[in-house]
ZADO-1210 file (C-alpha; in nm, 4 decimals, padded with zeros to 6 digits):
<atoms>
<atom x="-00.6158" y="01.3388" z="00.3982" code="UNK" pos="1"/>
<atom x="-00.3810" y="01.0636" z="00.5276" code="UNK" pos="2"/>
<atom x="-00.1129" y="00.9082" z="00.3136" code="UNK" pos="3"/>
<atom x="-00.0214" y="00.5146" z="00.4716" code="UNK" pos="4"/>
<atom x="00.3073" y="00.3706" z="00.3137" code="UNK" pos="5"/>
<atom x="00.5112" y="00.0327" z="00.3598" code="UNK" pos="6"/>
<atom x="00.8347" y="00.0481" z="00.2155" code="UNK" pos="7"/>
<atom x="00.9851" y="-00.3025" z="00.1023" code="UNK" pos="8"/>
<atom x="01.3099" y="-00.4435" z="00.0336" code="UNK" pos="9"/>
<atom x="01.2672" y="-00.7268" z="-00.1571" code="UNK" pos="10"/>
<atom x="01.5301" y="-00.9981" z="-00.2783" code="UNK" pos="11"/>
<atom x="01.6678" y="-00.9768" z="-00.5984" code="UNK" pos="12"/>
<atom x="01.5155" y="-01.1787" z="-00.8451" code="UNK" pos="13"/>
<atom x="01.1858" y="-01.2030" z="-00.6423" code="UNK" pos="14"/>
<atom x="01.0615" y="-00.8891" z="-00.7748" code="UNK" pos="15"/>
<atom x="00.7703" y="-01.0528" z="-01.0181" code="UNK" pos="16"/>
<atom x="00.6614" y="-01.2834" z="-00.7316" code="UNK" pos="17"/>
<atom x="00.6254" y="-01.0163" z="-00.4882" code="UNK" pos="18"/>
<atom x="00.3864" y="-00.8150" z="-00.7650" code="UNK" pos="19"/>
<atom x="00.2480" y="-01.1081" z="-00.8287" code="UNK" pos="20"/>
<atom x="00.0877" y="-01.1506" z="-00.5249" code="UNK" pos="21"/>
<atom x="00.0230" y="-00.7952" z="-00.4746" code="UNK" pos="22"/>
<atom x="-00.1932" y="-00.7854" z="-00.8006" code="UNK" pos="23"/>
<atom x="-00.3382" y="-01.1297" z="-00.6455" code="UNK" pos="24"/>
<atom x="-00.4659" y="-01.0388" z="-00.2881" code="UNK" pos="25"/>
<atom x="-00.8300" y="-00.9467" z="-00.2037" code="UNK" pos="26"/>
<atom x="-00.7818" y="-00.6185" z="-00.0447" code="UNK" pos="27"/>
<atom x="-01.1242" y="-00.4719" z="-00.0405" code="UNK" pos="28"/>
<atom x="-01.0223" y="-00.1274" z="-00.0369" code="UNK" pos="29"/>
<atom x="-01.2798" y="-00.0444" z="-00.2787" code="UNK" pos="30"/>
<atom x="-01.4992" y="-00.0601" z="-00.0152" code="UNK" pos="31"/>
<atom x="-01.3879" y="00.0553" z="00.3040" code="UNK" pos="32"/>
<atom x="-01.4802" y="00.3673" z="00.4366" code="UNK" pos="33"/>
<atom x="-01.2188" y="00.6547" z="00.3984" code="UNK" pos="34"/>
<atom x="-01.0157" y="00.4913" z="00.1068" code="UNK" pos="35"/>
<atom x="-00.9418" y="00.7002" z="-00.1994" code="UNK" pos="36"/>
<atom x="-00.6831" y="00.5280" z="-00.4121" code="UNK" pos="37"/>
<atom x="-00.3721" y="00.2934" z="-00.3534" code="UNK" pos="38"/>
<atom x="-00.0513" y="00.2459" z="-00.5516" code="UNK" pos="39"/>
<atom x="00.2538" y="-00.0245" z="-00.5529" code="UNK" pos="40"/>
<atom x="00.5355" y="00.1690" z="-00.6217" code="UNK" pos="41"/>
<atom x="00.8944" y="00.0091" z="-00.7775" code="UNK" pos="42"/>
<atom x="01.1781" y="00.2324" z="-00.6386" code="UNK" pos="43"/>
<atom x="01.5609" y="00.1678" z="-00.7271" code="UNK" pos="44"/>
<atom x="01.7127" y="-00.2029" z="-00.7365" code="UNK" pos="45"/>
<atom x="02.0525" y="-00.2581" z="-00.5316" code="UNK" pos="46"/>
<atom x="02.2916" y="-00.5749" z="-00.5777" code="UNK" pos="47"/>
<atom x="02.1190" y="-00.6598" z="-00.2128" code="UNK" pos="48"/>
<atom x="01.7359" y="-00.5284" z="-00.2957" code="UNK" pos="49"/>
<atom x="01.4451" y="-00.3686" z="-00.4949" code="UNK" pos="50"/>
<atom x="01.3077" y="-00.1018" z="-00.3086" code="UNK" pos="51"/>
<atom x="00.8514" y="-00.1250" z="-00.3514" code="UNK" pos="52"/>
<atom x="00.6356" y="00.1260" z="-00.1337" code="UNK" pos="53"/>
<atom x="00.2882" y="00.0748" z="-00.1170" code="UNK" pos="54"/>
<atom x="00.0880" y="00.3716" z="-00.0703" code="UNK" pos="55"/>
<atom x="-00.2237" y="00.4232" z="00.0033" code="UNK" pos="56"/>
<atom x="-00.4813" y="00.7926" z="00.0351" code="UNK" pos="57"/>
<atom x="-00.7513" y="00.8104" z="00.3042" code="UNK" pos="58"/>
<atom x="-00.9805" y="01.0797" z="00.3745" code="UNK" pos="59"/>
<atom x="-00.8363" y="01.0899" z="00.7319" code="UNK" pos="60"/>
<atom x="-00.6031" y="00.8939" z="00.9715" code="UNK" pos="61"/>
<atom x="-00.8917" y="00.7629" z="01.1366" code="UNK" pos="62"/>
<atom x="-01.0161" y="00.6194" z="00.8107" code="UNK" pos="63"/>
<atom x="-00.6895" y="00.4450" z="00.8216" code="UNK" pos="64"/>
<atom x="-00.6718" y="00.3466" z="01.1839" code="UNK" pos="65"/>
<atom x="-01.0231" y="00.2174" z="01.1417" code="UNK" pos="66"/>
<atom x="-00.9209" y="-00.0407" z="00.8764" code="UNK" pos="67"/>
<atom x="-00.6269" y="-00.1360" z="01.0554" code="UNK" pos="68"/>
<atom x="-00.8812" y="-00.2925" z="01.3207" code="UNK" pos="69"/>
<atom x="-01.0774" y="-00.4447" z="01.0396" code="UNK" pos="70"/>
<atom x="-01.2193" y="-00.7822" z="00.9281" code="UNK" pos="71"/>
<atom x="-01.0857" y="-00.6435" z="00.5578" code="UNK" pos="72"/>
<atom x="-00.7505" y="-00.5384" z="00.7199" code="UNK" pos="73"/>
<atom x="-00.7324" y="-00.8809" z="00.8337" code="UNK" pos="74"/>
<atom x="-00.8610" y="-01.0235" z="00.5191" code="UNK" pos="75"/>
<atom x="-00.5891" y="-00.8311" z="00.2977" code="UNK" pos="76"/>
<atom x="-00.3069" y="-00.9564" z="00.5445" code="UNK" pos="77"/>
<atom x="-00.3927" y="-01.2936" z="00.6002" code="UNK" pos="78"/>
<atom x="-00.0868" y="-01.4428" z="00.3536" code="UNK" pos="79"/>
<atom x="00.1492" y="-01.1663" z="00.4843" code="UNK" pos="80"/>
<atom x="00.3639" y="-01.3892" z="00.6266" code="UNK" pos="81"/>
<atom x="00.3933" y="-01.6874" z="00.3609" code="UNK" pos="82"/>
<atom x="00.6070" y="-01.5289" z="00.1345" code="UNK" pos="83"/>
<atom x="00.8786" y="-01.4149" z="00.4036" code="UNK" pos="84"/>
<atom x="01.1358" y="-01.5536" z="00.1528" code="UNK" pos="85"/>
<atom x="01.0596" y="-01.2762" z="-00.0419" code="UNK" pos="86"/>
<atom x="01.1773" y="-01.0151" z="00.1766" code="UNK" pos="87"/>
<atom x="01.4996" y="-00.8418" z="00.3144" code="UNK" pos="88"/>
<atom x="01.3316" y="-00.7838" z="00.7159" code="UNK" pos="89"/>
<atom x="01.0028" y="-00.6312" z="00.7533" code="UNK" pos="90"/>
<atom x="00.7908" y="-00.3750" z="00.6346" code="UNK" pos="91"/>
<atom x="00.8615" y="-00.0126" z="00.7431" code="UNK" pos="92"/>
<atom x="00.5287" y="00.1847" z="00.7820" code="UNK" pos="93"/>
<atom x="00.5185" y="00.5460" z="00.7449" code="UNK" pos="94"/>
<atom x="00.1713" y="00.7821" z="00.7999" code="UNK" pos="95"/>
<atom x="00.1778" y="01.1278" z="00.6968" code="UNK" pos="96"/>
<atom x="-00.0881" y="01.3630" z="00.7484" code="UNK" pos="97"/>
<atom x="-00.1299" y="01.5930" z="00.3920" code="UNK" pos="98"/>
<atom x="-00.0542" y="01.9410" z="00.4471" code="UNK" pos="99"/>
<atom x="-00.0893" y="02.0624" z="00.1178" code="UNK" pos="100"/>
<atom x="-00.1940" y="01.9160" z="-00.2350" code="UNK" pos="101"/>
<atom x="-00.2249" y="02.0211" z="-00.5630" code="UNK" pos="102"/>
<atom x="-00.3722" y="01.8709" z="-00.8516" code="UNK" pos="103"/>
<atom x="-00.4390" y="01.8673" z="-01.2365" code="UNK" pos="104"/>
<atom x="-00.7543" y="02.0410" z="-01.3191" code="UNK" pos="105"/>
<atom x="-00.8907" y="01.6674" z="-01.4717" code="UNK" pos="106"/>
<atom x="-00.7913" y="01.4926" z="-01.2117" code="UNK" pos="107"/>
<atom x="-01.0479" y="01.4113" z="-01.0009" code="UNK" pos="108"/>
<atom x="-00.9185" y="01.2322" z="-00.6285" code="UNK" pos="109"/>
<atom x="-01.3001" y="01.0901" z="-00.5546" code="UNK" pos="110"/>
<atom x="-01.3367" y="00.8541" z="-00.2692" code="UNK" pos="111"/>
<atom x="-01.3539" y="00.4460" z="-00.4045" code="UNK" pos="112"/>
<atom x="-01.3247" y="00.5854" z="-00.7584" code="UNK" pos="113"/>
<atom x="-00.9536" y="00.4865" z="-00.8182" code="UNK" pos="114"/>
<atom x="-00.7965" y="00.1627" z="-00.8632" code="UNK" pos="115"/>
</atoms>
């Protein structure tokens, strides 16, 4: 499995406009090949930011590299760069490669299952 993350700083008092359109985009994970589940995290808020990660499981990195080259990929990102008000300098990726995982028995990570 792959893990993709973004981490965002994002100006204070911006926060529900930035989940807003988060919770608005058409990302059509749900039904590219190699996604299992994605997640907008809220980290800790600063006088100068709110930290937000998105994160998102693939089977593999070339799952992910695939849908960075895309017609969805491009879909997803095609506002990216309206709301630049919103944020304190760019996104900073980070891929990881899972070593090791462990789950709760009733949790069930299926491929295009989660949400």
């Amino acid at each position: 499995m792959y893990i993709a993350m973004n981490r965002f700083r994002i100006c204070p008092g911006s926060e529900q406009e930035f989940e807003q359109a988060w919770a608005e985009r058409d990302s059509n994970l749900k039904s590219v090949p190699g996604f299992i589940a994605f997640h907008l995290l809220r980290g800790a808020s600063t006088d100068e930011y709110t930290l937000y990660s998105s994160h998102v499981l693939w089977e593999s990195q070339a799952h992910f590299e695939a849908w960075t080259r895309s017609e969805a990929f491009r879909v997803a990102h095609r506002n990216a760069g309206s709301r630049k008000h919103l944020y304190l300098g760019p996104p900073q990726f980070e891929g990881f490669e899972v070593v090791q995982s462990e789950y709760m028995p009733w949790v069930a990570l299926t491929p295009n299952k989660g949400s």
